[in-house]
C-alpha positions, 0 to 999 in steps of 0.5 A: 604156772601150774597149779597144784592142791599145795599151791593152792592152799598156800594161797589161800592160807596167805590171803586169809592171814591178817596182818600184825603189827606191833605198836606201843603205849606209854603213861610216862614214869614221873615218880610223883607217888607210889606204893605197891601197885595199881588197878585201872581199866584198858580199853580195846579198840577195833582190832584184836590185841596181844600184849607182849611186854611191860615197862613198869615204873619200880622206883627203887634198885631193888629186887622185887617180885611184879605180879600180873593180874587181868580180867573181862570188864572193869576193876570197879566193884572187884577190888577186894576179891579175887574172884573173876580175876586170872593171874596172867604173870609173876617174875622178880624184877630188878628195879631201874629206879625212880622216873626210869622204865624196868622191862618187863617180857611178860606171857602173852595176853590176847585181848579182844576188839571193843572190849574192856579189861580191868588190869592189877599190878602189884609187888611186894616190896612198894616198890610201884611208882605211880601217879595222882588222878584227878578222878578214877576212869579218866583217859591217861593215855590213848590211841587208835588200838588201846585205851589206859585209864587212871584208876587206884592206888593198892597197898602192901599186902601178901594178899594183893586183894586184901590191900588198902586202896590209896585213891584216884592213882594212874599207873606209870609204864608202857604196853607194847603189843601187836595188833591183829586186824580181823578179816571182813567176812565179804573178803573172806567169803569170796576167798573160799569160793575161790579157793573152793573153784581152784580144788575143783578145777584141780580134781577135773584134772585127775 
C-alpha cells in the first residue's frame, strides 16, 4: 500500500487518540431528608474526567430551577463565599419525585487526573433530597475513576452563599461521565519518531 502525507498523519492522529468510555456513579436516592441542596468534595482518579449529565434527587413534582456550581479543591472553609467558585449550569427542572431520579443533561465539565473538587447543588424551591452523614468527608460512593464524599446540607436562600448549613449531609444522585486516559509519554514519543520517519521517507520520494 502506498503511503501518503495524508495516510500518514491519519495514522499517527488514530494511535495518539486516548480512548473514551463512558461510566457512572451513583449516591442512590432514599429521600431520608432534604432541603435546598448540597455542598461535598469528588475526587478524581488516574484519568481525565468530564461530566456529562446528572440525576438529581427533587423530591417534589414541581418545577424547580437547579443550579450547578464547581471549583478547584474542597468546599471546606468556602461556604460562604463565592469566591473561587464558577457556576457551571442553571436549568428548570421538573421534579420525579421523592426516592426517583430527575435527569439532568448538564454543560460539560472536564475535570483533571488526581484532582480534588468541591461541587454545590442548589435549588430554589427545597426541593433537594438528600441523606444524613455521620461526618463530613467520608466516602458515599466510589470507584476506580470518581470518588463522592458526604458533605453538607445548604438552605433556601436567593443567594446560594448566604444559605444556612444543615450539618453532615450526603447529596443523593448519579454522575455520569466519560473518562479519558492520558497517553504515556514513552508511547507517544516513539509515535512521533515514527511518524517524523514516515514524513521523511515521504519527501525523499518527491
Amino acid at each position: 500500500m502506498k503511503l501518503t502525507l495524508k495516510s500518514a498523519i491519519a495514522a499517527i492522529a488514530l494511535l495518539l487518540a486516548a480512548p473514551v468510555s463512558a461510566a457512572s456513579l451513583s449516591t442512590g436516592f432514599s429521600g431520608a431528608n432534604g432541603s435546598s441542596g448540597n455542598m461535598f468534595d469528588i475526587s478524581v482518579g488516574s484519568s481525565n474526567l468530564t461530566l456529562t449529565d446528572l440525576q438529581v434527587h427533587i423530591d417534589q413534582a414541581i418545577t424547580t430551577t437547579v443550579s450547578f456550581w464547581y471549583r478547584d479543591g474542597s468546599y471546606v472553609g468556602n461556604e460562604n463565599s463565592s469566591t473561587g467558585w464558577t457556576l457551571l449550569d442553571s436549568a428548570a427542572l421538573v421534579g420525579a419525585g421523592v426516592t426517583n431520579p430527575t435527569a439532568w443533561d448538564i454543560a460539560d465539565l472536564m475535570l483533571n487526573a488526581n484532582s480534588t473538587y468541591g461541587i454545590y447543588i442548589h435549588d430554589n424551591n427545597s426541593a433537594i433530597g438528600y441523606a444524613n452523614a455521620v461526618s463530613q468527608g467520608l466516602v458515599a460512593a466510589q470507584n476506580a475513576d470518581l470518588t463522592i464524599f458526604s458533605g453538607i446540607g445548604r438552605s433556601l436562600n436567593a443567594d446560594p452563599f448566604a444559605a444556612v448549613t444543615h450539618g453532615a449531609r450526603t447529596w443523593e444522585g448519579t454522575m455520569t461521565y466519560t473518562t479519558t486516559p492520558a497517553v504515556p509519554l514513552p508511547a507517544s514519543g516513539l509515535l512521533l519518531v515514527a511518524g517524523a520517519g514516515a514524513l521523511a521517507g515521504l519527501r525523499r520520494r518527491k
